[in-house]
C-alpha positions in Angstrom: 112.6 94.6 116.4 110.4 96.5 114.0 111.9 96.8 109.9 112.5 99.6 108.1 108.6 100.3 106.1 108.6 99.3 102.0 112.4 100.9 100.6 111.9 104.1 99.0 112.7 105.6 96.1 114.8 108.1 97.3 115.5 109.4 93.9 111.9 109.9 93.3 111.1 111.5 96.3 113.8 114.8 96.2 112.2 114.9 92.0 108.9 115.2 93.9 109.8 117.7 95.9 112.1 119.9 93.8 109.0 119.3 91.6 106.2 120.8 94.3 108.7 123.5 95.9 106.4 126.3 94.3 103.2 124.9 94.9 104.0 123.4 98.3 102.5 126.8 100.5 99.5 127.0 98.5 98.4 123.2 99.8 100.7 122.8 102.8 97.0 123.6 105.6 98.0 120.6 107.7 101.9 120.9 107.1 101.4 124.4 108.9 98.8 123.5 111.7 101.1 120.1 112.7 104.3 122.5 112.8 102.4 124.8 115.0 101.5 122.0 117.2 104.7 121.0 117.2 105.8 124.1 118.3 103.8 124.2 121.3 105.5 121.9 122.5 108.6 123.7 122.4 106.9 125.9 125.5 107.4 123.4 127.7 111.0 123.1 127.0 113.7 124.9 129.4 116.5 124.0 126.2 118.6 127.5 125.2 120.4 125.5 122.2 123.5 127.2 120.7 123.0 125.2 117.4 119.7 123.4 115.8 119.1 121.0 113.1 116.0 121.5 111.0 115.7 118.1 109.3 113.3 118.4 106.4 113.0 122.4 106.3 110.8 122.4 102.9 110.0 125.9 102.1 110.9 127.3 105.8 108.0 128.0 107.6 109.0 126.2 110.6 112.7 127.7 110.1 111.4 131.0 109.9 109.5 130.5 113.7 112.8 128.3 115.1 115.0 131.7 114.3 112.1 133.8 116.4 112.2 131.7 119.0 116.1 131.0 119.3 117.7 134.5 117.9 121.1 134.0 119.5 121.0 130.0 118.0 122.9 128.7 115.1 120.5 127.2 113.2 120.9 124.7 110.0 118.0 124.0 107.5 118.3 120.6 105.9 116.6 119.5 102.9 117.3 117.0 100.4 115.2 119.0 97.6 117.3 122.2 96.1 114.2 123.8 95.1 112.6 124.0 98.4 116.2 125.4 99.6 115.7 127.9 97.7 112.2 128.7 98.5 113.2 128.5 102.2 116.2 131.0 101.5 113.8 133.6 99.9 111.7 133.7 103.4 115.1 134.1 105.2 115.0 138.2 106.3 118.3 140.2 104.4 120.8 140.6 106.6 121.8 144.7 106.1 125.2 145.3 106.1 125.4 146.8 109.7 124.7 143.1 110.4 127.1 141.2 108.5 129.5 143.8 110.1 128.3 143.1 113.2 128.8 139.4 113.0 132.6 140.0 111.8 133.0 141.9 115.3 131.0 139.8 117.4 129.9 136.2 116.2 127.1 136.5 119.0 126.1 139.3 117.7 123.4 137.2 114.9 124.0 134.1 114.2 124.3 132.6 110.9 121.5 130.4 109.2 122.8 127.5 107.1 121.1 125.6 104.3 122.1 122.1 103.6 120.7 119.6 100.8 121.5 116.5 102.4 119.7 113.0 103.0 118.2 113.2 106.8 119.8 109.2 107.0 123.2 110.9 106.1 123.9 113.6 108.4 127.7 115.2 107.1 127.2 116.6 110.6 130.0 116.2 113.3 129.6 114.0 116.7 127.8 116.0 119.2 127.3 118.9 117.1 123.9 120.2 117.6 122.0 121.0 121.2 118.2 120.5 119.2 117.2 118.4 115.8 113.7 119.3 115.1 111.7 117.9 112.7 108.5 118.1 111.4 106.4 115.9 108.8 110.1 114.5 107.2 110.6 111.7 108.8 107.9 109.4 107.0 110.3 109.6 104.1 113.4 108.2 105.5 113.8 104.4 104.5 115.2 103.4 108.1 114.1 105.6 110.8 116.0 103.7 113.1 119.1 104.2 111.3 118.1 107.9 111.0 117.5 108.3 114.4 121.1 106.9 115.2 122.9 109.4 113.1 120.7 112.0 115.2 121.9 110.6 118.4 125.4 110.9 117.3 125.0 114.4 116.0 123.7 115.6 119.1 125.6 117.2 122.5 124.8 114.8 125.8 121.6 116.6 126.9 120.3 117.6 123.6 116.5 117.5 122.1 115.0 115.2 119.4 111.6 116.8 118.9 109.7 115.6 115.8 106.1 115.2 114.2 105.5 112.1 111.7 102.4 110.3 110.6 100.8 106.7 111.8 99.7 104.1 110.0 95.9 105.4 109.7 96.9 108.3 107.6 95.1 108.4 104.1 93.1 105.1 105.5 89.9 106.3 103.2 92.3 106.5 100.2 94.8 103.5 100.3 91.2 101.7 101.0 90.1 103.4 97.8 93.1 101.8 95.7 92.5 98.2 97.6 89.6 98.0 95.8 91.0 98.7 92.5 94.7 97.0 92.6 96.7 95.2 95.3 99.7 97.3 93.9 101.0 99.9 96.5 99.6 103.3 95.8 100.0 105.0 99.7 102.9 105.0 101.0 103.2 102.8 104.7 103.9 104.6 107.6 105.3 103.5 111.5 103.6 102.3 114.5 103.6 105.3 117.5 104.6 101.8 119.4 107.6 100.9 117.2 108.4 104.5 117.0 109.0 104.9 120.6 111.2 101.5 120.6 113.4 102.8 117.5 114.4 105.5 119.8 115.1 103.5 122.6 117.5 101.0 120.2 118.9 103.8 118.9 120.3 105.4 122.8 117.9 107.7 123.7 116.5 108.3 126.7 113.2 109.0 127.9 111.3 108.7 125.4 107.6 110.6 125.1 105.3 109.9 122.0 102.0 111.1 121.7 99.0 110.7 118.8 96.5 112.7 117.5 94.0 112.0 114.5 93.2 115.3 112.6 90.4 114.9 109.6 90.6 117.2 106.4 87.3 116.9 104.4 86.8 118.2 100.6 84.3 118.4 98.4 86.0 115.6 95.9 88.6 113.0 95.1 90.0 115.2 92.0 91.0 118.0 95.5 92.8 115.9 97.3 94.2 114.6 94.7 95.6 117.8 94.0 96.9 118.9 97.6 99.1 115.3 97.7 100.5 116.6 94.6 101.5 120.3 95.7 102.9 119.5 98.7 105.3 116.5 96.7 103.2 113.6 98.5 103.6 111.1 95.8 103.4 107.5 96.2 107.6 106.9 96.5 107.6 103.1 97.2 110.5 101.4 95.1 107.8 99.0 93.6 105.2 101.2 93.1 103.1 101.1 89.9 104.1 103.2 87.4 102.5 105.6 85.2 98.7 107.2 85.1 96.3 105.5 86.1 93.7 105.2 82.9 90.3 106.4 83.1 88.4 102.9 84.2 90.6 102.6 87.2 90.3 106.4 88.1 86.5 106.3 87.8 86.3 102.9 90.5 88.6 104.9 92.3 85.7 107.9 92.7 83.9 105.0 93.3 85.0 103.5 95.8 86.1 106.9 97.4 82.5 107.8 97.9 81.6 105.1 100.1 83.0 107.5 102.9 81.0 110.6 101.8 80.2 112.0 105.2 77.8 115.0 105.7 78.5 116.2 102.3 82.2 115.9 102.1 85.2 113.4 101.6 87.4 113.2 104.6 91.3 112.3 104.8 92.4 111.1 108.0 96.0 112.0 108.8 96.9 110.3 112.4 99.6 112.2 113.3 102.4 111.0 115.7 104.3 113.6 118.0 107.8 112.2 120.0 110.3 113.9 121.8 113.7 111.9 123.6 116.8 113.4 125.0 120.5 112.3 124.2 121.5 111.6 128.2 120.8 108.3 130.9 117.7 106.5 130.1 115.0 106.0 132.3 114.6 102.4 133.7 112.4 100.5 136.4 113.6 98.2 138.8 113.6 95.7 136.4 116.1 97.3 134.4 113.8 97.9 131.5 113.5 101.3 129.9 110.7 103.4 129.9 108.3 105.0 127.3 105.6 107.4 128.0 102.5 107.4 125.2 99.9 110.1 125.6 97.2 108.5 122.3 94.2 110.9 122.2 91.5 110.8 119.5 91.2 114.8 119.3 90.0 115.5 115.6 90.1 118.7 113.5 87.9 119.4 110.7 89.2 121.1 108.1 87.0 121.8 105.0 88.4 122.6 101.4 86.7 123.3 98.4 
């Protein structure tokens, strides 16, 4: 059975994020374009949930498309960073007070949106809850994602959704092999098999399971940029034993070094392999043999993204 990745600092990761709630849209280009992705998916879905979980909601850009797409839904934004609460509660449209009249009369009439600051591995969620728990990009930050994917089980109704994006081991491969030539201390954080993924979800009850990978390639003109977007969206290095403090100037400039070795065409790339899965709470799917199935769809499609 696969072990949780590195522990986490779990304190350090809601500072970085309370930290980058303001700067997060400005750097957030593949945040958005995996949430799309992600909800694409949702087309093929015939689910009409009454209530959905948003597990790591950041600044609500995927809330804002979930309340489009299910209107009559009860949906819940979790977050375990106040600050991007808050952001996400500005998008939220004002209800006018023919509304919240409305929903005295008729609690069908528009459903209520709730914001929760909560750790995803914690749900304060009741049993069988919630018809959908989305999720998308979170999920690399939770210390034991088969523990987390448990408490979603619980939390949702018998026939309910898990639909989530995550990243792969092979995201930021150019830069952690950047650091490996500087250090052996962690500086990228580790991320979960698509393989292991898909068994996590099978220990933790669900059924059918789906899982499908993509590799998507942002490229930029230098290390100093990227740099940069890790640190608007709140992407800091959050292993428990990371190294701490600056780096000093010597290291940073072997870094560059070392970094250029994949200069391609002009530009720097960052490969994010990105993992989609959905499951269902309901009877697995086994063979004859009495061994459950997974389905895995791994394609090597690649976007190119450039930033200045």
């Amino acid at each position: 059975m696969p072990k949780p990745i590195d522990g986490l600092d779990l304190a350090e990761v809601r500072r970085a994020f309370d930290h980058a709630a303001a700067s997060y849209d400005a750097h957030a280009v593949l945040q958005r374009e995996v949430c799309n992705r992600l909800l694409e998916r949702l087309d093929f879905m015939t689910l009409q949930p009454g209530r959905v979980l948003d597990v790591g909601s950041g600044t609500g850009y995927g809330l804002a498309h979930l309340q489009a797409r299910y209107a009559e839904a009860e949906i819940c934004a979790l977050d375990i960073a106040p600050s991007m609460l808050n952001a996400a509660r500005a998008r939220l449209p004002q209800r006018t007070w023919t509304q919240r009249a409305l929903q005295r009369l008729s609690p069908l009439a528009s459903r209520p949106t709730h914001l929760l600051c909560a750790d995803m591995e914690r749900l304060p969620l009741a049993a069988s809850s919630v018809n959908l728990v989305w999720s998308s990009l979170a999920l690399q930050w939770a210390h034991d994602l088969e523990a987390t994917f448990r408490g979603f089980h619980r939390t949702l109704a018998p026939g309910g959704l898990l639909m989530f994006a995550t990243f792969g081991p092979d995201t930021l491969r150019e830069l952690r092999s950047a650091f490996a030539s500087i250090d052996d201390a962690p500086h990228v954080n580790r991320f979960i098999d698509l393989h292991d993924i898909g068994d996590m979800l099978i220990h933790a009850g669900f059924a059918s399971p789906v899982m499908e990978m993509e590799m998507l390639t942002l490229t930029y003109a230098d290390l100093t940029t990227l740099m940069r977007d890790l640190k608007g969206i709140g992407a800091h290095n959050a292993a428990a034993n990371r190294r701490r403090g600056l780096l000093g100037r010597s290291a940073w400039a072997r870094l560059q070094q070392a970094y250029e070795s994949h200069r391609h065409e002009g530009r720097l790339p960052a490969t994010f392999e990105v993992i989609y899965g959905h499951a269902w709470a309901g009877d697995k799917l086994q063979r004859e043999d009495g061994r459950q199935v997974i389905q895995l769809n791994i394609g090597e499609r690649r976007r190119k993204a450039g930033l200045a």
